[in-house]
N, C-alpha and C positions, 0 to 999 in steps of 0.2 A: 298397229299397236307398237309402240315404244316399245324399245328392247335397250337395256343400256348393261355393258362391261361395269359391275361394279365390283370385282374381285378378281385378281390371279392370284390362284392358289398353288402355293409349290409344297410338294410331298416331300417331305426330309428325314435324313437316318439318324439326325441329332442336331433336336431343337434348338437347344441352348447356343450350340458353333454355328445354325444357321442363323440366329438372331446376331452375334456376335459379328457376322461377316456384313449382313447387311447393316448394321448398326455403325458397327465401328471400321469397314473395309469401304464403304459404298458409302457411305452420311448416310441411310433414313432415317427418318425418326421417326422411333417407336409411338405408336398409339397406346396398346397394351399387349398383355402377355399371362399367358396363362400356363401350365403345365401339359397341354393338349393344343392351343392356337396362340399364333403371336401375330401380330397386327402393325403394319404398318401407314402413318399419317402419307400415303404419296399424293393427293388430289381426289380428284373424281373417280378414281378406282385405286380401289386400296393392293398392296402387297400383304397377303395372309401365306403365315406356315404356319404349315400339323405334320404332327410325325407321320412316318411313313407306314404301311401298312401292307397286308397281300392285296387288297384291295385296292391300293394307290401305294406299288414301288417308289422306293427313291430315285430323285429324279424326273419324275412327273409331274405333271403342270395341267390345272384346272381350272377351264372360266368359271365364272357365278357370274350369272346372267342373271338383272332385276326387272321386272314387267307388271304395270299396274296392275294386270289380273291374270291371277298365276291359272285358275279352272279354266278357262278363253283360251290361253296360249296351249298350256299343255295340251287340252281337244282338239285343238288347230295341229300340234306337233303330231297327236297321233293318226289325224285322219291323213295326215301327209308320211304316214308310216315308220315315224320316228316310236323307238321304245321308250315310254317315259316313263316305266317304271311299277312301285308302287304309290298308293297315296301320299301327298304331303302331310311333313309333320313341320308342329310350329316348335319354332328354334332361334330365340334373342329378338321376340317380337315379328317375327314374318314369318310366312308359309315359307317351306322347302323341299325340295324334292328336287330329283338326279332325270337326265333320262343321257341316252347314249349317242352321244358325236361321230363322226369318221374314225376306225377305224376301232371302234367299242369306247370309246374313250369318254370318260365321262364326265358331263357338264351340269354345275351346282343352277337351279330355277326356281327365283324366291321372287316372293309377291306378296301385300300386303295382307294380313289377317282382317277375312272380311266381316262389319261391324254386326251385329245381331239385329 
């Protein structure tokens, strides 16, 4: 199964200076932005920031991992003893759900909303 890098997601103490830096410090160029996610246009895997949280410190940095079929992977992740979590919830048109990396760290796993 395809597995592809389609987000780093970096955790930030203040959205508005981190959009600011990559914006206008670095060139990217913004996708959108919202009060909670800011997006950036970088290619085939995008630059996303959200504020920070107890959950995700400032500082920290999140794959989002996309895979044609998100029930498959996950099954596959837990029978290989990976925590994946709870159930996915649908979030901007795809399934999503977390499960945890090395060293507890934890990685976004979204896959398409499957049709009825």
């Amino acid at each position: 199964m395809t597995v592809e890098l389609k987000y780093i997601i970096a955790n930030v103490s203040d959205l508005a200076a981190a959009v600011a830096f990559w914006r206008d410090t670095v060139g990217l160029k913004p996708k959108f932005e919202t009060p909670e996610w800011a997006e950036f246009d970088t290619g085939t895997t995008r630059l996303a920031l959200q504020p920070a949280s107890p959950a995700n410190p400032a500082g920290t940095w999140q794959p989002g991992l996309r895979v044609p079929d998100l029930a498959t992977k996950r099954a596959d992740l837990a029978a290989r003893g990976v925590n994946v979590g709870g159930a996915p919830h649908e979030e901007h048109g795809f399934l999503l759900s977390l499960f945890s990396g090395p060293d507890s760290a934890p990685v976004s796993l979204s896959g398409p909303v499957p049709k009825p």
